[in-house]
C-alpha positions as CSV (number, residue, x, y, z in Angstrom):
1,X,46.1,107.4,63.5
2,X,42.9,107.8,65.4
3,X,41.3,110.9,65.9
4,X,38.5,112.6,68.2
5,X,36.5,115.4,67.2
6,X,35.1,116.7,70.4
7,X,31.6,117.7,69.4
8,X,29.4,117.2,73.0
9,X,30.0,120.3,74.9
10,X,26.8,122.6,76.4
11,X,27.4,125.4,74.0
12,X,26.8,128.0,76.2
13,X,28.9,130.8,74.6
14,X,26.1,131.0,71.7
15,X,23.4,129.3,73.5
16,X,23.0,126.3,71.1
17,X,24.4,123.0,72.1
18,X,24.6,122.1,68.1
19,X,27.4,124.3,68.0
20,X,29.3,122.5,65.8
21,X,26.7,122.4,62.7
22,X,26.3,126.2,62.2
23,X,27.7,127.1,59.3
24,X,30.9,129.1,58.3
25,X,30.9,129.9,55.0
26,X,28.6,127.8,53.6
27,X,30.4,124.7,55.5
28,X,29.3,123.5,59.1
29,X,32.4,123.6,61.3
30,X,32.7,120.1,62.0
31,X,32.9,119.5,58.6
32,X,35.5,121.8,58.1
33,X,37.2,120.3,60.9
34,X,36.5,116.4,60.1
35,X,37.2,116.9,56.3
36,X,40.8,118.9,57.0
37,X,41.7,116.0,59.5
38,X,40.4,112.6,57.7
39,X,43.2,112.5,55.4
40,X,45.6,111.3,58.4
41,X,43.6,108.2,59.9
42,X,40.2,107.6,61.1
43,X,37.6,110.5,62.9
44,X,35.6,109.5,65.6
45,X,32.6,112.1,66.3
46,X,32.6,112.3,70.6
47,X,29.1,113.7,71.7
48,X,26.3,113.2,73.9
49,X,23.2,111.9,73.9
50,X,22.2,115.5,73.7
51,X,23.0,116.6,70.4
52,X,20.8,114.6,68.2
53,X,21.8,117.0,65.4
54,X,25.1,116.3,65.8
55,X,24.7,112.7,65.8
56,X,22.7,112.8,62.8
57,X,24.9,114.7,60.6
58,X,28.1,112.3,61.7
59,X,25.9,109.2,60.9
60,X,24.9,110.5,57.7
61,X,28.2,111.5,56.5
62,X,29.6,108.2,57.4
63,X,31.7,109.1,60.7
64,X,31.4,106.8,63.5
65,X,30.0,108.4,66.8
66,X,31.2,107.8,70.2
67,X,28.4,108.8,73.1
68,X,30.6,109.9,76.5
69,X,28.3,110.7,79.7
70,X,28.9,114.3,79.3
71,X,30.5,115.2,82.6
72,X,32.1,117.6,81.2
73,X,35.2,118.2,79.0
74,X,37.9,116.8,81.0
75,X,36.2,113.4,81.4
76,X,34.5,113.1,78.0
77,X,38.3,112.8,76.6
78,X,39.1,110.4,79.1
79,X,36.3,108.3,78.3
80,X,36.9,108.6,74.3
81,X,40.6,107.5,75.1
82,X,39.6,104.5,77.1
83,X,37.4,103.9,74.0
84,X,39.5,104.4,71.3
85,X,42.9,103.5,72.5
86,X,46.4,105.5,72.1
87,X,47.5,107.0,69.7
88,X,45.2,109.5,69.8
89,X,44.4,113.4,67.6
90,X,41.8,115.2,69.9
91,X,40.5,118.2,67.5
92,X,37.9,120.5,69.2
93,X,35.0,120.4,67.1
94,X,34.2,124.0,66.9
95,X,37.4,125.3,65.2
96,X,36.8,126.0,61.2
97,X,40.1,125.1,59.2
């Protein structure tokens, strides 16, 4: 199975577009997220050019990162899909397991 953590979105709720690297008990989310989901197939990282942070942290922990134009949500998953291919998990990046 492929799967999609969603990790480019503005982060506007707490005003920091690295959203998915603050840390929940010791863990960044996307961690928690990417570590919980790994075990059935292989995690794609979906940001921006943007999030630098974010793109760093996937490189270095060995998760291969898909760059979508950012146009928001909707058409960031629609442009992971057309790069991945069906079947496809989309996991929000932002959601501590």
């Amino acid at each position: 199975m492929k799967i999609a953590i969603m990790a480019g979105g503005m982060g506007s709720r707490l005003s920091n577009p690295n959203k998915p690297l603050i840390s929940i008990c010791g863990k960044p989310m996307i961690e928690r997220v990417a570590s919980t989901v790994s075990v059935f197939g292989k995690v794609y990282i979906v940001t921006t050019a943007r999030h630098a942070e974010v793109i760093n942290w996937s490189r270095k922990h060995g998760y291969e990162v898909l760059m979508t134009s950012g146009a928001g949500y909707p058409r960031d998953v629609l442009e992971a899909l057309h790069m991945i291919g069906a079947p496809i998990l989309f996991m929000p990046s932002d959601m501590p397991s």
